[in-house]
N, C-alpha and C positions, 0 to 999 in steps of 0.2 A: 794423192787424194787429200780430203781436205781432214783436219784434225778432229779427233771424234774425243765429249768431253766427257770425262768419266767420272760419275757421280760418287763424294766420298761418302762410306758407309752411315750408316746412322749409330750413334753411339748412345746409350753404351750397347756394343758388340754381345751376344751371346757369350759367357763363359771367360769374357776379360775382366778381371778386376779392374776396378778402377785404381789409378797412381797415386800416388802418395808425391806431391812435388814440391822442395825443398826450395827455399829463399833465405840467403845470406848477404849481406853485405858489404860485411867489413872480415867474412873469410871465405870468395867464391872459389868453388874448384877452378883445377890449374886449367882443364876442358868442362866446363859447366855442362852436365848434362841436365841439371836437377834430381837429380839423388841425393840422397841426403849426407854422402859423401861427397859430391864432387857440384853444391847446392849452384842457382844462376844466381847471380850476383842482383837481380831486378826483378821488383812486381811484374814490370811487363813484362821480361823476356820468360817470364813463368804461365802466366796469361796465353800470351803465343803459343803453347806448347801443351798447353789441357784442354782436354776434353770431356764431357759431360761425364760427370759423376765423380771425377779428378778433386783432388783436396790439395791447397797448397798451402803447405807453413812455413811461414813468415817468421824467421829470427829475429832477437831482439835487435833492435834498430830504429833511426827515423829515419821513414822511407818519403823523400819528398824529390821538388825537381832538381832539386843541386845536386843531387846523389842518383842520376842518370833516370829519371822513371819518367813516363812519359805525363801530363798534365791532365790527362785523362784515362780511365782504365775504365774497361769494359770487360766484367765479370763474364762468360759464357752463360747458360742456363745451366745449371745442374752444376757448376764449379763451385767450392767451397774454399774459403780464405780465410784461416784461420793465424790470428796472430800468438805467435809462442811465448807462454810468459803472462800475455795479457797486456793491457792497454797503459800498465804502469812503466812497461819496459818497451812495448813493440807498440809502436804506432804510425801511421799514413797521414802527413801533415801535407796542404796546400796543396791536394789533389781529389779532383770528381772521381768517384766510384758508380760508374753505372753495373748495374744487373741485367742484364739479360732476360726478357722473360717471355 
């Protein structure tokens, strides 16, 4: 039969909190899940993996394209990116940040 496509839920879900998702650069977990133990080592590959209402904090770091991130990021709606430290320590050099809206 032919493939039936399955619509993903709408987020945020009843009764799920939203994640708390972890970004490190210079110490990712040894399997990056984004915990804040075991943090992804990239903006995007953090991006990829939230979903609305999701908060991701950003360790200190320059997060740019030499250091694996992609040239464009595209915020979800309802994803918060929050840099740890502040802009003295954590900052996104020589990359577009859209939002979603």
């Amino acid at each position: 039969g032919a493939a039936e496509y399955v619509h993903e839920p709408e987020w945020p879900l009843p009764g799920v909190p939203p994640l708390g998702i972890w970004v490190d650069q210079q110490n990712p977990g040894a399997i990056p899940d984004g915990s804040c133990g075991s943090p992804f080592p990239t903006i995007t590959a953090a991006i990829a993996a939230a979903r609305n209402t999701d908060v991701i904090y950003v360790r200190p770091g320059r997060y740019n394209c030499t250091h694996n991130e992609a040239p464009s990021l595209v915020l979800p709606q309802g994803v918060s990116l929050i840099g740890v430290g502040g802009p003295s320590v954590t900052s996104i050099e020589g990359i577009d940040v859209v939002c979603q809206t």
